[in-house]
C-alpha positions in Angstrom: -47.8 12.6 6.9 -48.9 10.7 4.3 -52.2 11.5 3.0 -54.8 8.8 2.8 -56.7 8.7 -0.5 -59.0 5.9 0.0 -62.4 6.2 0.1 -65.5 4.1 0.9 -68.7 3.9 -1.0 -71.9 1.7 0.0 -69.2 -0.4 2.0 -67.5 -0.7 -1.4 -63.0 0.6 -0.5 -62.1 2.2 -3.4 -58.0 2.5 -3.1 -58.5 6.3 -4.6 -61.7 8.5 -5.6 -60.7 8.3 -9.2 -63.0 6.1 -11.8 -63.6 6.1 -15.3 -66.7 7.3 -16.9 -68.7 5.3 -18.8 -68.3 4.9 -22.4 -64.9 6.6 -22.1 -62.2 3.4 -22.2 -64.3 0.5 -23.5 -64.2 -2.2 -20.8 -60.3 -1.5 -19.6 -58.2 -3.2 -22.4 -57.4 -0.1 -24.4 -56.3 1.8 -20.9 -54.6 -1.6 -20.0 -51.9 -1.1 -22.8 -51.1 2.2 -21.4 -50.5 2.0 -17.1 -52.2 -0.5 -14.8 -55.8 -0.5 -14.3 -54.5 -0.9 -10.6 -53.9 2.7 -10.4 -57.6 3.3 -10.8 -59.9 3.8 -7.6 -62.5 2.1 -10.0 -63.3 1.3 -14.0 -66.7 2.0 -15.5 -67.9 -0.3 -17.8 -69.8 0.6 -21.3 -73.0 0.6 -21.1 -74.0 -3.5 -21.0 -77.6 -4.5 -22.3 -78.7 -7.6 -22.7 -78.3 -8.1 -26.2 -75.3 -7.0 -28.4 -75.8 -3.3 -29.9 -74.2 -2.0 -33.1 -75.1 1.6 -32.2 -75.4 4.5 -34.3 -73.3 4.5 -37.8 -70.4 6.8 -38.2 -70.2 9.6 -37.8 -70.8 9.7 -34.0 -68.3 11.5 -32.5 -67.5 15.7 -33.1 -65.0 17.8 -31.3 -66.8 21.1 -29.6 -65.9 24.5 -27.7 -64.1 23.2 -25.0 -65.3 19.5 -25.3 -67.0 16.9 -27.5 -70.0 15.8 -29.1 -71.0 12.1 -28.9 -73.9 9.9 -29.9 -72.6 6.0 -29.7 -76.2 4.5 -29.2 -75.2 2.5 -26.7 -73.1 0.1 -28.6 -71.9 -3.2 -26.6 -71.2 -6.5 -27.1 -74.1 -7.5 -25.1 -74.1 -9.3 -21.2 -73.6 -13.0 -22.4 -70.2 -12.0 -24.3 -69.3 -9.1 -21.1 -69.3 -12.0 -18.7 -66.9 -14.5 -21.0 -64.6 -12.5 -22.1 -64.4 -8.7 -20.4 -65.3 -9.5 -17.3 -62.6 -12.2 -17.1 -60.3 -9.3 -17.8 -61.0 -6.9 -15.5 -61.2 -9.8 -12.8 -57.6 -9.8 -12.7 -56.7 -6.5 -12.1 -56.8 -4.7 -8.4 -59.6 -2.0 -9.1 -63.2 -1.8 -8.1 -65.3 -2.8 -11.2 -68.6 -1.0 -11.9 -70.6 -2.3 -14.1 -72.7 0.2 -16.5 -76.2 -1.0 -17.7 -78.7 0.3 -20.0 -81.9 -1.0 -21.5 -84.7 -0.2 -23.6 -87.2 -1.1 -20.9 -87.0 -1.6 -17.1 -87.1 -5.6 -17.3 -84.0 -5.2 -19.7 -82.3 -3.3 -16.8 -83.5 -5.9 -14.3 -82.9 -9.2 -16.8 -79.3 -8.0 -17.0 -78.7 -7.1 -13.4 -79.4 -10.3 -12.6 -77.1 -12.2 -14.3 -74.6 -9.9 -13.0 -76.1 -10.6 -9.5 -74.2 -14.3 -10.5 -70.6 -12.2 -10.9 -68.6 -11.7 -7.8 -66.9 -9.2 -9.5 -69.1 -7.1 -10.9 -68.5 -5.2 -7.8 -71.5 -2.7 -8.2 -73.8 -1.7 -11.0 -74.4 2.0 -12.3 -77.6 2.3 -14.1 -77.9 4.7 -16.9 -81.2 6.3 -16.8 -80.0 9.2 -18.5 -78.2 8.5 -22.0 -79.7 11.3 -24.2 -78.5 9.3 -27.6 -81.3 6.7 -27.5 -85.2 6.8 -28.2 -85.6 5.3 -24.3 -82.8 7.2 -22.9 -84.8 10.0 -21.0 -87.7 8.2 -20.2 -86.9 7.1 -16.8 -84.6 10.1 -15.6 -87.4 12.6 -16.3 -89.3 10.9 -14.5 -89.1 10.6 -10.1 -91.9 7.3 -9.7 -90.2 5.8 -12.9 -86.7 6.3 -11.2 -87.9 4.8 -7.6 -89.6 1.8 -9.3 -87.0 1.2 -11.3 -84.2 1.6 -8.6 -86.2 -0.7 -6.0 -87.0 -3.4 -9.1 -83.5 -3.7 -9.7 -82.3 -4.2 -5.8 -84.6 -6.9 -5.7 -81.9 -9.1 -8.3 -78.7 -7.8 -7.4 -77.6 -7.5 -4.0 -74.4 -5.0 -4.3 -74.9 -1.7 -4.3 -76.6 -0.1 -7.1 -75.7 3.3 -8.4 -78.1 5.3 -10.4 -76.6 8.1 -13.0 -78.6 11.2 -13.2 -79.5 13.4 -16.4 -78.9 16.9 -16.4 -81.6 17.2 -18.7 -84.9 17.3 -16.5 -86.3 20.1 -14.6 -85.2 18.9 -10.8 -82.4 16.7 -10.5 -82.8 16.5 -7.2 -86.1 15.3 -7.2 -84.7 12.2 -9.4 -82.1 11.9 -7.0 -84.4 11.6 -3.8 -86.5 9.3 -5.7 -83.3 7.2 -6.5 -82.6 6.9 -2.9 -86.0 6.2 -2.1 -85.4 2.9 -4.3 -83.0 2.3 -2.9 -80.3 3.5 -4.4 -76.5 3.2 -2.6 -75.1 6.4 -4.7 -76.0 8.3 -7.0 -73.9 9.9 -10.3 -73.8 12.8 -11.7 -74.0 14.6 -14.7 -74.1 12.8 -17.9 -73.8 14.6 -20.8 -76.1 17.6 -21.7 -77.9 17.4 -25.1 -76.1 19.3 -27.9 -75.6 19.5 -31.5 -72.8 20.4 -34.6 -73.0 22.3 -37.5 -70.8 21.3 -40.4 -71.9 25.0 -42.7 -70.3 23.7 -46.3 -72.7 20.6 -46.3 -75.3 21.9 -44.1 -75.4 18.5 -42.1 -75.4 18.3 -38.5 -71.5 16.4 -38.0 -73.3 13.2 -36.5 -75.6 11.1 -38.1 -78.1 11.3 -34.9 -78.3 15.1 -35.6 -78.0 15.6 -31.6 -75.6 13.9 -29.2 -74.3 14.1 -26.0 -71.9 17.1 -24.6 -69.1 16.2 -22.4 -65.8 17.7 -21.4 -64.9 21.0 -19.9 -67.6 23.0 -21.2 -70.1 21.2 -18.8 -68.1 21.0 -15.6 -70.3 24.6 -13.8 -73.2 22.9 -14.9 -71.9 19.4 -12.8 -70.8 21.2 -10.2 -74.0 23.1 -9.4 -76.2 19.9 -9.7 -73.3 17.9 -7.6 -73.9 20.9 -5.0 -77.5 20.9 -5.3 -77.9 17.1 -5.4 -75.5 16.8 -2.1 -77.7 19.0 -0.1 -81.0 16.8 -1.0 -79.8 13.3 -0.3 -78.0 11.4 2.1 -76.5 8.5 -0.2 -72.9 9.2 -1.2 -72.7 11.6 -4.9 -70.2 10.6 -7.4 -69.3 13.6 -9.6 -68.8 13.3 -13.4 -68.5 16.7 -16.0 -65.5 18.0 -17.4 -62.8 16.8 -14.4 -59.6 17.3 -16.6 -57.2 17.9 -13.9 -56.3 17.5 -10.2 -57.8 21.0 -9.4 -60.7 19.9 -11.1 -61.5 17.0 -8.9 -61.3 19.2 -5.9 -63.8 21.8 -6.8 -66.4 18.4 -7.1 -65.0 17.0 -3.8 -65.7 20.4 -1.9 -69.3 20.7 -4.1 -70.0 17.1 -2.5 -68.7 14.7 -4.3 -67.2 11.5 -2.5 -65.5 10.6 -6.1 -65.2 11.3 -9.6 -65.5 9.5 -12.8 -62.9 10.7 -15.6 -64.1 10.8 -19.6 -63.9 13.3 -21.6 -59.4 13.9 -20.7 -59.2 10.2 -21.5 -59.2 11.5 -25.5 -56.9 14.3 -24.1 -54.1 12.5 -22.0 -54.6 8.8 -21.4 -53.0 9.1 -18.1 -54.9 11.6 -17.2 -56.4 9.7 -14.1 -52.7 8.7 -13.0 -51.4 12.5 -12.7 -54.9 13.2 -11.3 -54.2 10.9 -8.2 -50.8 12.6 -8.4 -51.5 15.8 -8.0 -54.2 15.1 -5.1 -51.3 13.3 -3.5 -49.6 16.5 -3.5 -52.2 18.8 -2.4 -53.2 17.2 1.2 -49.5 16.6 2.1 -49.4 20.6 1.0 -52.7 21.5 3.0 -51.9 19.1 5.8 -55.1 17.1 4.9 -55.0 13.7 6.2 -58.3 11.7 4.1 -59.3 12.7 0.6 -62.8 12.9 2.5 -62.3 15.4 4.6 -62.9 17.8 1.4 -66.1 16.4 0.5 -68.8 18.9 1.1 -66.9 21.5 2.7 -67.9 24.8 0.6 -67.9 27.7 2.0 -70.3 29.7 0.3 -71.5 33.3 0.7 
């Protein structure tokens, strides 16, 4: 048997379940020099907004217990420049392109949507509502009518599915999740990172220059997993996991918690590949367990 590891989203076929995170490999050209993008169930963008961002000045990224420290600011080379040039990249590879957006208000969000609305291949959009490294980053994942209005807003200008990223930082995720789908919403991801900070003692600095940034990597993947579980049981609308997936075994713990698939970031500074021996390894495991479709794991905890 030959175990089937395709996996449909929204009525979007993704080949595998494995995607990049956001903000993790640019917009594919650094991953491109290494193995084919084809190998990817999907590719995450960088955060787009509608004008180009420098971000935050260096430093920006720290290493941490068992993951990493970032605070980019969102920096992008803006939606008119995406389109020309990185767009036209990724059209010509065989993976399901997800276009990241970000904004410092919701007509930003809804401005650039719609000129993505004008890009076949900007296959679905992710919005991040939950980027803890910007003044505007929280303000519509803490909140569930922001969330809804924004999620409906945006479906009016771009008519393929819309995903909307969750913060772990708020007091109910799944009350931002159920507003999400409410709006609208065809998926919902989850977790960003979790709000942290560095300590360097001999200058007495925090080790980036926006004091605080964003925690990602292995250290956060119980935290994902209980919000992916959580999250699962309160919506109907397909989860995508994100937190700390480093390995095969990894990516099953989300699928049985409830996630349909999985965005890799943090092991893309670890092992490049990582995303190839990840579909590898899952490969394995169903022809092992005698499981025929990646999704017949999704969900299926058994808890006590």
């Amino acid at each position: 048997m030959t175990p089937d590891l395709s996996v449909e989203i929204a009525g979007v076929k993704f080949k595998n379940p494995i995607l990049t995170a956001s903000g993790t490999c640019g917009y594919g050209e650094e991953l491109a020099d290494l193995f084919s993008l084809s190998h990817l169930g999907g590719i995450v963008t960088k955060s787009i907004t509608v004008e180009p961002r420098e971000g935050h000045p260096p430093p920006r990224t720290a290493e941490a217990d068992s993951g990493m420290l970032n605070a980019i600011g969102l920096a992008n080379v803006g939606v008119d420049r995406f389109i020309d040039e990185k767009l036209r990249f990724l059209e010509k590879h065989d993976t399901v392109v997800v276009v990241n957006v970000a904004g410092a208000r919701l007509q930003d969000y809804i401005d650039v949507c719609a000129r993505l609305d004008d890009c076949p291949r900007a296959d679905m959009v992710e919005l991040n509502f939950s980027c803890p490294n910007v003044d505007w980053g929280m303000e519509i994942a803490k909140s569930p009518t922001r969330a809804e209005q924004a999620v409906r807003e945006i479906n009016k200008v771009f008519s393929r599915p819309v995903i909307a990223k969750l913060s772990p930082n708020v007091s109910d995720i799944s009350e931002i999740a159920r507003a999400c789908e409410a709006g609208g919403a065809a998926a919902v991801s989850l977790i960003n990172t979790l709000v942290g900070m560095a300590v360097d003692i001999d200058t007495r600095r925090p080790r980036l220059t926006n004091n605080t940034g964003g925690l990602s990597g292995p250290a956060i993947k119980p935290v994902a997993l209980a919000m992916i579980h959580q999250v699962y049981g309160s919506v109907k609308t397909p989860v995508i996991g994100i937190g700390g997936v480093m390995t095969w075994r990894d990516a099953v713990e989300f699928f049985l918690c409830g996630a349909s698939a999985v965005q890799i970031g943090t092991a893309l500074f670890v092992e490049s590949d990582a995303p190839v021996k990840i579909t590898a390894g899952l490969k394995k495991y169903l022809s092992r367990n005698k499981i025929r479709n990646i999704s017949e794991l999704v969900g299926k905890l058994r808890k006590y």
